[in-house]
MARZA-897387 format. One record per atom (N, C-alpha, C): residue in three letters; chain; x, z, y. Coordinates in nm, 2 decimals. Example, Ala and Ser with C-alpha at 12.3 -4.5 7.8 and 13.67 -1.06 7.14 Angstrom:
2
R  res  chain      px      pz      py
R  Ala      A    1.32    0.78   -0.57
R  Ala      A    1.23    0.78   -0.45
R  Ala      A    1.32    0.78   -0.33
R  Ser      A    1.28    0.71   -0.22
R  Ser      A    1.37    0.71   -0.11
R  Ser      A    1.29    0.79    0.00
end
This chain:
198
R  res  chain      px      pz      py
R  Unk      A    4.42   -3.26    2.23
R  Unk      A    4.42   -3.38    2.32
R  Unk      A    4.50   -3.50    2.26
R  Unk      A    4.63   -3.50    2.20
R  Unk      A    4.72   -3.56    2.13
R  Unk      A    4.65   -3.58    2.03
R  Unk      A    4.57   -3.57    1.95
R  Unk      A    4.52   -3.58    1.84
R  Unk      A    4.41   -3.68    1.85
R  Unk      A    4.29   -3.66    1.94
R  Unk      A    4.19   -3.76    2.04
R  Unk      A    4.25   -3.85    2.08
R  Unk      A    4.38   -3.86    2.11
R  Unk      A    4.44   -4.03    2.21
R  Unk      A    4.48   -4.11    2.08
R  Unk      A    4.54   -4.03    2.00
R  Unk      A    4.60   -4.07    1.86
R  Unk      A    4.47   -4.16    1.79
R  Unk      A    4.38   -4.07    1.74
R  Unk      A    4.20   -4.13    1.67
R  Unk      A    4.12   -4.24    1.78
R  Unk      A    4.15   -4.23    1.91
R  Unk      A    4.10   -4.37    1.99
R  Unk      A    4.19   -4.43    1.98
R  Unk      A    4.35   -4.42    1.96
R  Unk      A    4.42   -4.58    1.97
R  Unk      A    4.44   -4.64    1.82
R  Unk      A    4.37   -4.56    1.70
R  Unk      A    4.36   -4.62    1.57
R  Unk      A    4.24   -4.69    1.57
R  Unk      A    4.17   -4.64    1.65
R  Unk      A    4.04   -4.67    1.65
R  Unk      A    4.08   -4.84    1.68
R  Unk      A    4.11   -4.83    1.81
R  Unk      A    4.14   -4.96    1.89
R  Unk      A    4.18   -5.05    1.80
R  Unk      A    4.31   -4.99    1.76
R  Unk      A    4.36   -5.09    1.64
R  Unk      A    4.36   -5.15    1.52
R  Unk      A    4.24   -5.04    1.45
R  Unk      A    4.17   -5.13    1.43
R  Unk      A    4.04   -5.20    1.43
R  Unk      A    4.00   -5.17    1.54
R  Unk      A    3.90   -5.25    1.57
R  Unk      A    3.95   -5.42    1.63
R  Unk      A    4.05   -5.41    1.62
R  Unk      A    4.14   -5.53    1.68
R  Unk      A    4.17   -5.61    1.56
R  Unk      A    4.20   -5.52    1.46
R  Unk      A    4.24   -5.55    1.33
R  Unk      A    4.13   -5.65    1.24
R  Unk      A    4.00   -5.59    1.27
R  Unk      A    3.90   -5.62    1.21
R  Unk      A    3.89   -5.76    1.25
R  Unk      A    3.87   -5.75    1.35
R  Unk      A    3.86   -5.91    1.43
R  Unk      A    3.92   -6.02    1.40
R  Unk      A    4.01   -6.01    1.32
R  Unk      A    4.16   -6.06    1.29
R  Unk      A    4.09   -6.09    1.11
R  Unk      A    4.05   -6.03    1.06
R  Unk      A    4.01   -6.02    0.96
R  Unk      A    3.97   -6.16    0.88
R  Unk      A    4.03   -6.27    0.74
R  Unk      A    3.99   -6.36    0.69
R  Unk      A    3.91   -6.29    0.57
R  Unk      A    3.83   -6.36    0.47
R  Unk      A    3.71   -6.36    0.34
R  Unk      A    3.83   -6.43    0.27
R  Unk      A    3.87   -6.32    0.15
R  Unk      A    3.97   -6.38    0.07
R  Unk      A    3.93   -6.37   -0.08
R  Unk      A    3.75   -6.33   -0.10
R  Unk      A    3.76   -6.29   -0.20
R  Unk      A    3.63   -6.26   -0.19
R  Unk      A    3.48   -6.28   -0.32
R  Unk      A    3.43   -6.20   -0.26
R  Unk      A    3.41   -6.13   -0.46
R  Unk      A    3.29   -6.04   -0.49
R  Unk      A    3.30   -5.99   -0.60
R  Unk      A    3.15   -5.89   -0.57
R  Unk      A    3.07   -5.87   -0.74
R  Unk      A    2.93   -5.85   -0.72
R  Unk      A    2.90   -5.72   -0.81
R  Unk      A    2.78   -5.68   -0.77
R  Unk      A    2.77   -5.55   -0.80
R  Unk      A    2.60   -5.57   -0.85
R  Unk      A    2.54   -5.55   -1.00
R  Unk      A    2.44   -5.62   -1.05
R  Unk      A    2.35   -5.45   -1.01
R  Unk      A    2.38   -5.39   -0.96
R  Unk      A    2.30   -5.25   -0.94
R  Unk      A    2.25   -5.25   -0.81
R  Unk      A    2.30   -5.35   -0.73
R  Unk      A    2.23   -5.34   -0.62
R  Unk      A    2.17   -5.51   -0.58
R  Unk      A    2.22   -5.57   -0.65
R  Unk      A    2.20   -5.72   -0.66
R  Unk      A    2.25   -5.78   -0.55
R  Unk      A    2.37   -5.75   -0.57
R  Unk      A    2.46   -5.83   -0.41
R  Unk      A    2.62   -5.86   -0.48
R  Unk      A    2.65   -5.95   -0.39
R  Unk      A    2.76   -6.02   -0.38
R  Unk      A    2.86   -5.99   -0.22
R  Unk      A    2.96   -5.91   -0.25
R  Unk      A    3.04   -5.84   -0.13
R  Unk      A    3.17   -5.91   -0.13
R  Unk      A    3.17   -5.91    0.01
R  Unk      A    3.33   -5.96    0.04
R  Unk      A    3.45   -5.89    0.03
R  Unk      A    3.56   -5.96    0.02
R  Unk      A    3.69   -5.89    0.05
R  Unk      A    3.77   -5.93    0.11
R  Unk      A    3.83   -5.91    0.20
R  Unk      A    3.88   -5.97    0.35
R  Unk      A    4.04   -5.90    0.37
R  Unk      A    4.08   -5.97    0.43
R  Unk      A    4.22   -5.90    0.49
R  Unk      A    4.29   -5.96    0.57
R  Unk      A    4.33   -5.87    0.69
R  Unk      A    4.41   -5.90    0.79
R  Unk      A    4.48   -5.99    0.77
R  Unk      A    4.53   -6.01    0.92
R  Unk      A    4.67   -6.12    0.90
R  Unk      A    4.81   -6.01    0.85
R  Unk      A    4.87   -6.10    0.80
R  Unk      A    5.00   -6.06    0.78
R  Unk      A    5.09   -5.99    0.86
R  Unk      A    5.16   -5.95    0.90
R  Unk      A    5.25   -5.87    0.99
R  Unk      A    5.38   -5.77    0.96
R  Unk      A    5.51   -5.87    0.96
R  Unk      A    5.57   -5.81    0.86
R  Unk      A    5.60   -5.75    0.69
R  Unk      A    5.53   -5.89    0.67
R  Unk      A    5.47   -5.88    0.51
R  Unk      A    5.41   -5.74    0.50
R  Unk      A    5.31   -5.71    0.57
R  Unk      A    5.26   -5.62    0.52
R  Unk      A    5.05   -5.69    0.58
R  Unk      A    4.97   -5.61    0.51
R  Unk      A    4.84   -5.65    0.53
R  Unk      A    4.75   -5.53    0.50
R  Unk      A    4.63   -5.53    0.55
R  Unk      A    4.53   -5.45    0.51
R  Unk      A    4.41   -5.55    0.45
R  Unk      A    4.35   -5.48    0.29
R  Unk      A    4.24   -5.56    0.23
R  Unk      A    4.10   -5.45    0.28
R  Unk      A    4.01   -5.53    0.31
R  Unk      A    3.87   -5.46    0.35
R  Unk      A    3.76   -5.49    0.24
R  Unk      A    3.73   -5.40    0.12
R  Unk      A    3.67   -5.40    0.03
R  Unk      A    3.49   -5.37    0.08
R  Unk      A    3.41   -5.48    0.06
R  Unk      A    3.26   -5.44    0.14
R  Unk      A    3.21   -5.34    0.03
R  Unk      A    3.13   -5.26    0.08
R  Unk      A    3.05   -5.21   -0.03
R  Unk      A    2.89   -5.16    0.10
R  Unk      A    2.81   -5.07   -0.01
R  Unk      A    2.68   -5.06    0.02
R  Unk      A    2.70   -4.92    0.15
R  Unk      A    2.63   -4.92    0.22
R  Unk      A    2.58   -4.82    0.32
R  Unk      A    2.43   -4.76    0.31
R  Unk      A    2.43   -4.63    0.39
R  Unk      A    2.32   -4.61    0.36
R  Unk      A    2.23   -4.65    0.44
R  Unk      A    2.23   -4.70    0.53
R  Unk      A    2.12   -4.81    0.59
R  Unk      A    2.14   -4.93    0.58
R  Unk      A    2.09   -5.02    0.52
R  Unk      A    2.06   -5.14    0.49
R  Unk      A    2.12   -5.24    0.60
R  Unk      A    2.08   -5.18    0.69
R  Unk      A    2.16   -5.27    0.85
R  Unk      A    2.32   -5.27    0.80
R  Unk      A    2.36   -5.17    0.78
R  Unk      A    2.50   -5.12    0.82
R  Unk      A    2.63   -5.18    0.69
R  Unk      A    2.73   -5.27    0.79
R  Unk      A    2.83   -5.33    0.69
R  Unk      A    2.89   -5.18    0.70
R  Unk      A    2.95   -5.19    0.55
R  Unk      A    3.06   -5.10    0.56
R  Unk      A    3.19   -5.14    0.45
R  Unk      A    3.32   -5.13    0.48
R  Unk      A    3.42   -5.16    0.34
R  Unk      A    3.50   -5.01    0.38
R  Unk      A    3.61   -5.03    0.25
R  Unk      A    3.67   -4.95    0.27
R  Unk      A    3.83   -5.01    0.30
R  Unk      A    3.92   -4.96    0.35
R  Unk      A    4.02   -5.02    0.35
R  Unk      A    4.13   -4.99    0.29
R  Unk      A    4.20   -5.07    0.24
R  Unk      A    4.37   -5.01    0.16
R  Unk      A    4.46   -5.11    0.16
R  Unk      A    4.55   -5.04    0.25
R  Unk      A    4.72   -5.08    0.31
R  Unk      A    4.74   -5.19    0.19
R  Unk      A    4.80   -5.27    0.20
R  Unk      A    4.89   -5.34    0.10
R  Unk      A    4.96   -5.26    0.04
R  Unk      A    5.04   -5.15    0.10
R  Unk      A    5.15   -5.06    0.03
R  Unk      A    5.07   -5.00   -0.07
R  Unk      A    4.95   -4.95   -0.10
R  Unk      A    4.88   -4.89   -0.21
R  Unk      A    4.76   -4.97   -0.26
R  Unk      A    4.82   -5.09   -0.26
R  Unk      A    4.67   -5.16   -0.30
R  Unk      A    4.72   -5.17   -0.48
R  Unk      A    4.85   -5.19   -0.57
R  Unk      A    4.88   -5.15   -0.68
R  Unk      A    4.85   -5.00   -0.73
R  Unk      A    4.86   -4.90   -0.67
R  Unk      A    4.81   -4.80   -0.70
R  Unk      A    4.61   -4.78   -0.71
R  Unk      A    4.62   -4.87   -0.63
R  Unk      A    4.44   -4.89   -0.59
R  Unk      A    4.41   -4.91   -0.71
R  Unk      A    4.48   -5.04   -0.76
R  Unk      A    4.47   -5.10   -0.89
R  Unk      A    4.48   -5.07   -0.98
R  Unk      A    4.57   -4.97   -1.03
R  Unk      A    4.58   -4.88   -1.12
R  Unk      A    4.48   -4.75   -1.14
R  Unk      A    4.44   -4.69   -1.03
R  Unk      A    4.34   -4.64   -1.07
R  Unk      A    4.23   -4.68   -1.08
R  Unk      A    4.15   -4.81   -1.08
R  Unk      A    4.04   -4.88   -1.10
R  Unk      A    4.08   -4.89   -1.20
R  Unk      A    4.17   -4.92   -1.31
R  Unk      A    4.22   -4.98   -1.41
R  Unk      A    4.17   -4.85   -1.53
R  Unk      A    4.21   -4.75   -1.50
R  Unk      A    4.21   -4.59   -1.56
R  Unk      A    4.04   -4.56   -1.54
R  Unk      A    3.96   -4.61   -1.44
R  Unk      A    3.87   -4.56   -1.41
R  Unk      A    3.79   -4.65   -1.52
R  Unk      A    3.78   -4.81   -1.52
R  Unk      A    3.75   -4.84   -1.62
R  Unk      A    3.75   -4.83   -1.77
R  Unk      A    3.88   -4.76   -1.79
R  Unk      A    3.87   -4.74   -1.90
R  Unk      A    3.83   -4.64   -1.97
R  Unk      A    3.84   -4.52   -1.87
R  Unk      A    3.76   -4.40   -1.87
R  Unk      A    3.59   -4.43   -1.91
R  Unk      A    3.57   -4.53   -1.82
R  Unk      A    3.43   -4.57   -1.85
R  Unk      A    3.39   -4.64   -1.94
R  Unk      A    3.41   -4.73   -2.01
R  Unk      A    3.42   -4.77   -2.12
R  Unk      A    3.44   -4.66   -2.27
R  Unk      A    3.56   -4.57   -2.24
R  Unk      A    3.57   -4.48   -2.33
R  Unk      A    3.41   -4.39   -2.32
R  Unk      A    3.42   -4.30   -2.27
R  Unk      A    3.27   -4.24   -2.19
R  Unk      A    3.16   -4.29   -2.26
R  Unk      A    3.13   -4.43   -2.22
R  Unk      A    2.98   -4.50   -2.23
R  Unk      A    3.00   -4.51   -2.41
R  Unk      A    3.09   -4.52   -2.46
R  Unk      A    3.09   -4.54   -2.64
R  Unk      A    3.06   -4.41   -2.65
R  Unk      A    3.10   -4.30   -2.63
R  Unk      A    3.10   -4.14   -2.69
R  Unk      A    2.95   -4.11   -2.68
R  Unk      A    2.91   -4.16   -2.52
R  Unk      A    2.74   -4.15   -2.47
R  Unk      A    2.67   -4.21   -2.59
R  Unk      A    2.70   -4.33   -2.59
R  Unk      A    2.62   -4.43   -2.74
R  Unk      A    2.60   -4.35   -2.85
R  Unk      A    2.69   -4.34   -2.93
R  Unk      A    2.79   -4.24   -3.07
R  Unk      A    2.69   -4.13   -3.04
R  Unk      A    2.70   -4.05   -2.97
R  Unk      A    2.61   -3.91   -2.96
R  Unk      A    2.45   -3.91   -2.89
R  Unk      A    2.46   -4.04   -2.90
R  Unk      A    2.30   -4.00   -2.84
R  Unk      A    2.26   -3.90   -2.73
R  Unk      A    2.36   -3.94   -2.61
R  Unk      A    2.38   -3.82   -2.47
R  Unk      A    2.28   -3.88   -2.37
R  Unk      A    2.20   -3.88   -2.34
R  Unk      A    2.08   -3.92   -2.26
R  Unk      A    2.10   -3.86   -2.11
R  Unk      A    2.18   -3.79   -2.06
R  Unk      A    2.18   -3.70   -1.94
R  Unk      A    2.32   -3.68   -1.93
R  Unk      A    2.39   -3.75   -1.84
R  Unk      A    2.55   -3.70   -1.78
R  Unk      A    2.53   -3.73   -1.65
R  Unk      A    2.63   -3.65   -1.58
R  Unk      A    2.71   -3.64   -1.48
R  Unk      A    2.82   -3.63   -1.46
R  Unk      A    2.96   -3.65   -1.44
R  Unk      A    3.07   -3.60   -1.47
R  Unk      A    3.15   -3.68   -1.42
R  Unk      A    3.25   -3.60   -1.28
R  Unk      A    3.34   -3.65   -1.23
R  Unk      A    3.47   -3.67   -1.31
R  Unk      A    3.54   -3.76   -1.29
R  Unk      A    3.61   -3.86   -1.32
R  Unk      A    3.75   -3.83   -1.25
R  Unk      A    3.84   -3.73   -1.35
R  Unk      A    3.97   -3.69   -1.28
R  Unk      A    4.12   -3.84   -1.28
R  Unk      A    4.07   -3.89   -1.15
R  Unk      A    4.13   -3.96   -1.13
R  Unk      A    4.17   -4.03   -0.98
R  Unk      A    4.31   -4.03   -0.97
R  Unk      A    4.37   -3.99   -0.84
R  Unk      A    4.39   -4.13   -0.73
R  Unk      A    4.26   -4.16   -0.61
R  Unk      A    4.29   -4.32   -0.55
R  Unk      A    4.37   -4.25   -0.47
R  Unk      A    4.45   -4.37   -0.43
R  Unk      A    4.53   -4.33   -0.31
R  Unk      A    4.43   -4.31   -0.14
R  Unk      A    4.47   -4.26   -0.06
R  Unk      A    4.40   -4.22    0.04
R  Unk      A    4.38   -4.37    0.13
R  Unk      A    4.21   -4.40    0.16
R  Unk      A    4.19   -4.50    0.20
R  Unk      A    4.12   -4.48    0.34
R  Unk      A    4.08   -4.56    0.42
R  Unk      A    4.02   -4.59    0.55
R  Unk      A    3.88   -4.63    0.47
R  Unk      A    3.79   -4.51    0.56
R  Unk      A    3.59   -4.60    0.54
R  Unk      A    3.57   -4.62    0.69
R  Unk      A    3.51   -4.77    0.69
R  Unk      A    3.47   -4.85    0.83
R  Unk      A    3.33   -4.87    0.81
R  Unk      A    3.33   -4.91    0.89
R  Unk      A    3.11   -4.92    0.88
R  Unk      A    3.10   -4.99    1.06
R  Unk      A    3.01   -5.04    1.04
R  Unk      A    2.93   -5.09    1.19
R  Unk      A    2.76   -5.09    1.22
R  Unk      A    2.76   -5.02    1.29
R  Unk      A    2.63   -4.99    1.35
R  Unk      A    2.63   -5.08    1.43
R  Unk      A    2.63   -5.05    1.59
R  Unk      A    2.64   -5.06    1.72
R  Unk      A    2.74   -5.07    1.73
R  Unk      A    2.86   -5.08    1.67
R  Unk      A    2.97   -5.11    1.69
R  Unk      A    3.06   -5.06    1.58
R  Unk      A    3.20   -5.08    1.56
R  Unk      A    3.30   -5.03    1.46
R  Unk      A    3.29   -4.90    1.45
R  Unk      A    3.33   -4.78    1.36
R  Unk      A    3.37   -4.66    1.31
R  Unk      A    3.44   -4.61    1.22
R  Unk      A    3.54   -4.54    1.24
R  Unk      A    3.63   -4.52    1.11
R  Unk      A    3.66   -4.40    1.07
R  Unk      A    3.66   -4.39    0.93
R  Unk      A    3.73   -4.22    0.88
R  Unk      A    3.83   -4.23    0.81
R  Unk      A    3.93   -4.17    0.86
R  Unk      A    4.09   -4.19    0.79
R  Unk      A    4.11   -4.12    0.71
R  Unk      A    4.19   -4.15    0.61
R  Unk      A    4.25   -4.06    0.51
R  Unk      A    4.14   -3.97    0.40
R  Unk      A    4.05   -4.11    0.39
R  Unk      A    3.96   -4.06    0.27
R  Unk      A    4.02   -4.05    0.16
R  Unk      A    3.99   -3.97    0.01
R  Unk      A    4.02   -3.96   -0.11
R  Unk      A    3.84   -4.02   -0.18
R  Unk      A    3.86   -4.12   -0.27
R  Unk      A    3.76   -4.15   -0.33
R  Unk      A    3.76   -4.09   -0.50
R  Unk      A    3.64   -4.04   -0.53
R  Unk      A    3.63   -3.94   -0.68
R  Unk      A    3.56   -4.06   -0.73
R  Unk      A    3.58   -4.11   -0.90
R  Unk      A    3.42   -4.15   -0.89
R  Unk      A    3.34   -4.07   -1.03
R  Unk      A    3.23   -4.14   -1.02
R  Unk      A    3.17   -4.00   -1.11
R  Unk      A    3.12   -4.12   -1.24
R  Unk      A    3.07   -4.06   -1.37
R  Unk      A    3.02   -4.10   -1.44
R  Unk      A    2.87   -4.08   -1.46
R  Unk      A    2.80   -4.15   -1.46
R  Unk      A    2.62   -4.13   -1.46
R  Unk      A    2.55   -4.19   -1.54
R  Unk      A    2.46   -4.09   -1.62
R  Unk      A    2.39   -4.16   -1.70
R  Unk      A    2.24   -4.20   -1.60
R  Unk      A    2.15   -4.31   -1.60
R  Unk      A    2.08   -4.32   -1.56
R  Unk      A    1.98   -4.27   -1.66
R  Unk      A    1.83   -4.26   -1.57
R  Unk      A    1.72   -4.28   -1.60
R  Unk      A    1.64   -4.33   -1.69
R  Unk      A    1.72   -4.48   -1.70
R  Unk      A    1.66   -4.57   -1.78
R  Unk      A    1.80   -4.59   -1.89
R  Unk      A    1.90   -4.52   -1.90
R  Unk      A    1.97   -4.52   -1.99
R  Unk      A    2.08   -4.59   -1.95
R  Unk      A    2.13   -4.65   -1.82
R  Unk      A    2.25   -4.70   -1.79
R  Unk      A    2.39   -4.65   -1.77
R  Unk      A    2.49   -4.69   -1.81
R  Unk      A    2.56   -4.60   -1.76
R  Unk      A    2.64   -4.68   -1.63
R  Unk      A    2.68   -4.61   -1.56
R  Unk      A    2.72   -4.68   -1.43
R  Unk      A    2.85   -4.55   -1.39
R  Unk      A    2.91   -4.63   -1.31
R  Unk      A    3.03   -4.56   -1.23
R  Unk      A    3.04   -4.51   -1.05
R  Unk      A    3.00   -4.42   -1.04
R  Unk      A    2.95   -4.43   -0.86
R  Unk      A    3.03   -4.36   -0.74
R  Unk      A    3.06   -4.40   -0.67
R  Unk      A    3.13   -4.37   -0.57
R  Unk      A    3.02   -4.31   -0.43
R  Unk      A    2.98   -4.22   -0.42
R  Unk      A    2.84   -4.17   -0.32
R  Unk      A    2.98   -4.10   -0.21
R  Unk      A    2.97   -4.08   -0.08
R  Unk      A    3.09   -4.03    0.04
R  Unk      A    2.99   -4.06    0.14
R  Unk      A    2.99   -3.90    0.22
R  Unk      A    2.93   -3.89    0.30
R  Unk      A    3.08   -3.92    0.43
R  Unk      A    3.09   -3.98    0.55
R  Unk      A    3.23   -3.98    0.59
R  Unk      A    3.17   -3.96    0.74
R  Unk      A    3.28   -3.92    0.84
R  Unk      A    3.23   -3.91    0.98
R  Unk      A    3.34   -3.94    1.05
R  Unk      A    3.26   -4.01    1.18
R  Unk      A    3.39   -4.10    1.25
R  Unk      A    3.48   -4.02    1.30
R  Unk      A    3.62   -4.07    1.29
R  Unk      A    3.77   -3.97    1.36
R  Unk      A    3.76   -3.94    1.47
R  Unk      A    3.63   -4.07    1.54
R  Unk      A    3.63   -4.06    1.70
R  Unk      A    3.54   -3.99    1.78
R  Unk      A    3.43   -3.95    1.68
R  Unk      A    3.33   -3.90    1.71
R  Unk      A    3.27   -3.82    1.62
R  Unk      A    3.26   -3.66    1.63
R  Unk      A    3.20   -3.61    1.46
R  Unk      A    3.12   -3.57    1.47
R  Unk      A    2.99   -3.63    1.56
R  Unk      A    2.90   -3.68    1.53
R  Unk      A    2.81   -3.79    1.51
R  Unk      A    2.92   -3.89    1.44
R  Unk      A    2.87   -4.01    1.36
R  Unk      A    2.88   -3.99    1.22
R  Unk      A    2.82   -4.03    1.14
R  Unk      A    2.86   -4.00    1.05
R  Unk      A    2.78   -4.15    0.93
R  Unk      A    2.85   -4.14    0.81
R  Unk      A    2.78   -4.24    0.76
R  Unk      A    2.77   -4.26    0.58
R  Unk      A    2.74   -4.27    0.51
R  Unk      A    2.76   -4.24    0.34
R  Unk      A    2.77   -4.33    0.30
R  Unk      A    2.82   -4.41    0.20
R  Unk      A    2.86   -4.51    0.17
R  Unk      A    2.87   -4.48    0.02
R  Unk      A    2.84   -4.64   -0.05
R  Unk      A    2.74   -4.63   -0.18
R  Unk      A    2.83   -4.71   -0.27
R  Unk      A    2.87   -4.72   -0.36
R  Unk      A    2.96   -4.81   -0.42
R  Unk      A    2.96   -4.82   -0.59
R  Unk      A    2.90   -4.86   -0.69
R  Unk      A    2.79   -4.85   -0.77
R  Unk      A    2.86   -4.93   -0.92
R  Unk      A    2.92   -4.94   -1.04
R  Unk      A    2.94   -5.05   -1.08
R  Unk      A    2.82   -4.96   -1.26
R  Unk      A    2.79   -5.14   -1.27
R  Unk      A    2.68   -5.09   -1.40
R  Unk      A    2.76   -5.20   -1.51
R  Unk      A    2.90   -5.26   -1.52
R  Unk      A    2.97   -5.29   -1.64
R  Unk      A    3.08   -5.28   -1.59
R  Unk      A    3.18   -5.28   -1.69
R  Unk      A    3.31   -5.35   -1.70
R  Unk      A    3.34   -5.41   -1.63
R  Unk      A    3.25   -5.56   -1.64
R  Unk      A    3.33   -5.66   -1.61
R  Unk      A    3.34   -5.68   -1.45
R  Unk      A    3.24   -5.59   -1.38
R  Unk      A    3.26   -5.59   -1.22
R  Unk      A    3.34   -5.54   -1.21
R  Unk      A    3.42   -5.45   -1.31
R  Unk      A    3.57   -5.38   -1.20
R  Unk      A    3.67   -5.47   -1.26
R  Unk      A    3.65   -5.52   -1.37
R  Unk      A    3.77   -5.64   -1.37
R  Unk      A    3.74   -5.75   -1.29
R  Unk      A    3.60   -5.80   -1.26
R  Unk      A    3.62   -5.89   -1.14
R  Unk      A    3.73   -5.84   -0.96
R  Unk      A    3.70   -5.77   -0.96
R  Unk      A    3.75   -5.65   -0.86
R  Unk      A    3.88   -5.66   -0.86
R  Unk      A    3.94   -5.60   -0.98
R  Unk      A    4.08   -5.58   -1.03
R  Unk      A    4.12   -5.72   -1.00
R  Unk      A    4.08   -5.84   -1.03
R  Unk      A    4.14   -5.97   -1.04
R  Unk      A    4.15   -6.04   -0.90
R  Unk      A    4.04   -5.96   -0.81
R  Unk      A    4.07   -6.04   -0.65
R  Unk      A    4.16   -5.94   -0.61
R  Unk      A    4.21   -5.84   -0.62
R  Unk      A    4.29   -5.74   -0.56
R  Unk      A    4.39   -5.76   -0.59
R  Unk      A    4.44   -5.92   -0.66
R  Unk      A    4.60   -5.97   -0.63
R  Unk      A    4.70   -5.98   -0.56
R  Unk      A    4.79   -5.92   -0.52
R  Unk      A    4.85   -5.86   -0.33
R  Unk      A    4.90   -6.08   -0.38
R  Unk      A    4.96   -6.15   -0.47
R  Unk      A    4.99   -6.26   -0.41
R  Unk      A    4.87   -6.38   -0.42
R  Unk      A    4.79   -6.33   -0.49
R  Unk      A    4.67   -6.46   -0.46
R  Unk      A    4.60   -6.43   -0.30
R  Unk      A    4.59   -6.30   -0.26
R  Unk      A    4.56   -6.28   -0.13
R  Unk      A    4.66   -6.30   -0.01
R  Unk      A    4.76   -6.29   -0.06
R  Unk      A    4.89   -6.35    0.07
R  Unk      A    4.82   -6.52    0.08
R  Unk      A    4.85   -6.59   -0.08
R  Unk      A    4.85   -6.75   -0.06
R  Unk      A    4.73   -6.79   -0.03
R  Unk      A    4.58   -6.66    0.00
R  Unk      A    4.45   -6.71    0.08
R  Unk      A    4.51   -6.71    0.23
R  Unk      A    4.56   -6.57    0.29
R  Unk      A    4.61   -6.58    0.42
R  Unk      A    4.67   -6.66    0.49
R  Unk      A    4.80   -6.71    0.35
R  Unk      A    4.88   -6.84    0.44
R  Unk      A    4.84   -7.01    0.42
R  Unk      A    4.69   -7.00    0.34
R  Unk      A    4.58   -7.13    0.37
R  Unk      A    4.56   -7.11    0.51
R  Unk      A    4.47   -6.97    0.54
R  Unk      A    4.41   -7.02    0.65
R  Unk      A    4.48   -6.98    0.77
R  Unk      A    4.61   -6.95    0.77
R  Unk      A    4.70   -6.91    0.89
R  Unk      A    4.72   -7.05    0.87
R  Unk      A    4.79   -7.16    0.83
R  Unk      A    4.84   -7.28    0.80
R  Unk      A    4.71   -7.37    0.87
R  Unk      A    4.61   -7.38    0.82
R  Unk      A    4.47   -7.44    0.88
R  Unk      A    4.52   -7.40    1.03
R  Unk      A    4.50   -7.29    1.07
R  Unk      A    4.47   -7.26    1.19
R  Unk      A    4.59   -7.29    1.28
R  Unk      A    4.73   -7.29    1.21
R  Unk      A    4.83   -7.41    1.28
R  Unk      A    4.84   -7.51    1.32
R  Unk      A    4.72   -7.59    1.29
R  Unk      A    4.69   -7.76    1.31
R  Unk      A    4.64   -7.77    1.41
R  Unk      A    4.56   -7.68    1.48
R  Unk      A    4.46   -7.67    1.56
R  Unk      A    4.52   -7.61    1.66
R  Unk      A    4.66   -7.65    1.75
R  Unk      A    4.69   -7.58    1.85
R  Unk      A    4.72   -7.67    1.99
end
C-alpha cells in the first residue's frame, strides 16, 4: 500500500513538474527525420530535471526520458564512451567487411525516468538504458536504444520507446545541449521574462 501512495505522489509530482517544464534545446535524429526537444524544469534549489524527447511507439505518443541534474554529467559521459564505442565499431565494421551486427554496448547510464503521454502523463522510474550497435539492411550503422517500460502507476500501461542515432554528429549535437550551465542561463532567460509580467 506504502509503495502505491509513494508511485501516485511521484506520479503527481511529476505531472506537476512537467507542466512547469521550459524548450531549452532542441536536437535531430536523421533516422527518423525529426527534430526533438529538450526541456527542463524550473530550478529549485539549484537543482533541475532535463526531459530528453525521443520516439514512441505510436506515432501519437510524446515521450522523453528524464535525468536529474545530479546525473546529467554522468549522462554525458556515457553518451561520450557510447560514441566512441561507435565510431570505433563502425571503422572495424568498414576494415572487415561485417555486413550483419548486433551487439550490445557495455556501458553503464545512470538510472533515468521514461514519461510518455497518451490520454494523459505516465512514468517508469528507475530505468537503466543499454544501447546496442546495429548494422542495418542497407548497410548503416546506427546506435539504438529500443525499452519496452510500464507505468509505476499502473502495470498495465505500458509503452516502448525508440531512440535511434545514424552519425556521430547527433550525439555530439546532444552532448552540446546537455550543458548543466547553458541550460541554467536558458531557465534564468525565461524565469526573468516571466518576472516582468507580474
Amino acid at each position: 500500500m506504502k509503495r502505491k501512495l509513494l508511485s501516485l505522489s511521484l506520479c503527481v509530482f511529476c505531472a506537476i513538474g512537467l507542466n512547469a517544464e521550459k524548450v531549452v534545446a532542441t536536437y535531430s535524429l536523421s533516422y527518423f527525420n525529426k527534430t526533438y526537444d529538450i526541456e527542463a524544469s524550473e530550478t529549485k534549489n539549484d537543482k533541475f530535471s532535463v526531459y530528453i524527447g525521443v520516439s514512441a511507439e505510436h506515432s501519437s505518443t510524446e515521450a522523453m526520458i528524464e535525468v536529474e541534474s545530479g546525473k546529467l554529467v554522468e549522462f554525458k559521459q556515457a553518451l561520450i564512451q557510447m560514441k566512441d564505442k561507435y565510431v570505433e565499431w563502425s571503422k572495424v565494421a568498414k576494415e572487415n567487411n561485417v555486413k550483419d551486427m548486433s551487439k550490445e554496448m557495455d556501458i553503464s547510464f545512470p538510472s533515468t525516468t521514461i514519461c510518455w503521454k497518451g490520454s494523459k502523463w505516465f512514468f517508469s522510474f528507475g530505468q537503466r538504458l543499454t544501447p546496442r550497435f546495429l548494422i542495418l539492411d542497407d548497410g548503416r550503422f546506427v546506435v539504438t536504444f529500443v525499452k519496452k517500460v510500464t507505468a509505476s502507476s499502473n502495470e498495465y500501461i505500458d509503452e516502448k520507446i525508440y531512440w535511434v542515432f545514424s552519425d556521430p554528429k547527433e550525439i555530439d549535437e546532444l552532448i552540446s545541449n546537455l550543458d548543466i550551465e547553458k541550460i541554467k542561463s536558458k531557465l534564468q532567460e525565461k524565469e526573468k521574462a516571466a518576472d516582468l509580467f507580474k
